[in-house]
N, C-alpha and C positions, 0 to 999 in steps of 0.2 A: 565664906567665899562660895558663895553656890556655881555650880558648873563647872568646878575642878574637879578632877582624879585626884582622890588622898594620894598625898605624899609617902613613901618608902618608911616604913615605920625606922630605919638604919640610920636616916640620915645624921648627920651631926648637928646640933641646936644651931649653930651658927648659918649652916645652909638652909635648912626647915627656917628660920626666921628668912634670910634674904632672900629665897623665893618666893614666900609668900609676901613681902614686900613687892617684889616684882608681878606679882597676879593683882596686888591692889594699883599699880600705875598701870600696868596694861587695861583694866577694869573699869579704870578712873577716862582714859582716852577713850573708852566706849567705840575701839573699833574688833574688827572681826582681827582672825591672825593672819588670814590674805591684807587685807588693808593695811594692818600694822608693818606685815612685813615690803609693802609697797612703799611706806612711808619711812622705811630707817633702813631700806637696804640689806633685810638679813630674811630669809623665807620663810613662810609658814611655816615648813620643818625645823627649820632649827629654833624660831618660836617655841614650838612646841616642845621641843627638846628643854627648852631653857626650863620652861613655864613648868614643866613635870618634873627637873630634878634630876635627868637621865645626862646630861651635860652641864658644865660651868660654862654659861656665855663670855665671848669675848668682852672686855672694859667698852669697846667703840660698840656695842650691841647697845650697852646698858646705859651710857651715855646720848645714846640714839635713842629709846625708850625714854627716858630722863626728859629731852627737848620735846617729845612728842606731848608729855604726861604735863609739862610745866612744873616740872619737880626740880628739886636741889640735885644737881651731880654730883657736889661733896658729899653728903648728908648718906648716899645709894653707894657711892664710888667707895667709901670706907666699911661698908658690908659686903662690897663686891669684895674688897682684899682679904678680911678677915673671911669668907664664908667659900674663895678658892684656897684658898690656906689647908682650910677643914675638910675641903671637897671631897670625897671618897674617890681613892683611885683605881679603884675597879669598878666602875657603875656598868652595869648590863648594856649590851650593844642593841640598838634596836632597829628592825626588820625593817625592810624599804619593805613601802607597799608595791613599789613596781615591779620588784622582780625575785624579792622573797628572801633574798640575800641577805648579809650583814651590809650594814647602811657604817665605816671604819673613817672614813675619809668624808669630813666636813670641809667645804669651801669660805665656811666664816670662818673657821679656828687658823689663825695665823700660825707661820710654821715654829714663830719662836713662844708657842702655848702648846706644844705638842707635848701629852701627859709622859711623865717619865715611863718607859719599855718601848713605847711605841717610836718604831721606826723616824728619824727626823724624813722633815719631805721639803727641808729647808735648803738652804744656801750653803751650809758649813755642818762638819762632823759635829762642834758646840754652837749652841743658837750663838749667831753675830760673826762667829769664827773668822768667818771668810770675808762677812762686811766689813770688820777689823782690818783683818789684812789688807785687802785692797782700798782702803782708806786708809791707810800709812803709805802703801805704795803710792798714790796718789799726791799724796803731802807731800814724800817726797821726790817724787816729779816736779810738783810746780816749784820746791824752792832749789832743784837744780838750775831749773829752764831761769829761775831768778838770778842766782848767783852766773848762770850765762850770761843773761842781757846787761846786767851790771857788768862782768868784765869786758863786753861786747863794747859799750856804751864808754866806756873808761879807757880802751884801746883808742878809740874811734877821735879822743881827745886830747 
């Protein structure tokens, strides 16, 4: 794979294989990581992120890659699971260039992928918690407002 940065000699086999799977369907589209990430939604940075190991991509990143590349998404989608499995949860935070800072807060990683210590920035104390909740409350609204109109409807006759 010429024109990558070696991989973290740390990594775990499982992710050293899927991301270099991942550099051979990026490699195979033959675009830059502005174009790629114009074409699946996810930005040059976190490309990069993906591509070097310092982040697990989102499943809808890899499946975006996957439709770009004309690859199998089973075939990627079952190393995606096995190689976030393995992923090291502590990978080094790395520098925005714009302001020098730690780069903590990704706008691709959904709030319910947020690695275990770090702060949820989600909907619920547990991922779903809350969308749980208010979908039961919800269920049980409409089979009130049912068992209303049904007595409504039955009065009415």
């Amino acid at each position: 794979m010429g024109g990558w940065q070696p991989l973290p000699d740390e990594l775990p086999a499982e992710v050293r294989h899927f991301v270099e799977q991942l550099r051979l369907l990026k490699d195979r589209t033959g675009l830059s990581l502005v174009a790629l990430g114009a074409r699946t939604a996810y930005s040059k940075s976190s490309w990069h992120r993906y591509l070097n190991a310092t982040q697990p991509p989102p499943r809808q990143a890899v499946l975006a890659l996957c439709r770009v590349a004309g690859a199998d998404p089973e075939r990627i989608g079952v190393r995606w699971e096995l190689a976030v499995q393995a992923w090291p949860r502590q990978m080094p935070v790395p520098e925005r260039a714009d302001s020098g800072g730690e780069y903590r807060d990704d706008p691709t990683l959904p709030w319910w992928d947020t690695p275990p210590g770090e702060p949820e920035r989600g909907p619920g104390p547990e991922p779903g918690g809350r969308l749980l909740r208010y979908t039961l409350v919800l269920l049980l609204l409409l089979l009130l407002t049912a068992v209303v109109g049904v007595v409504v409807l039955v009065s009415m006759y």
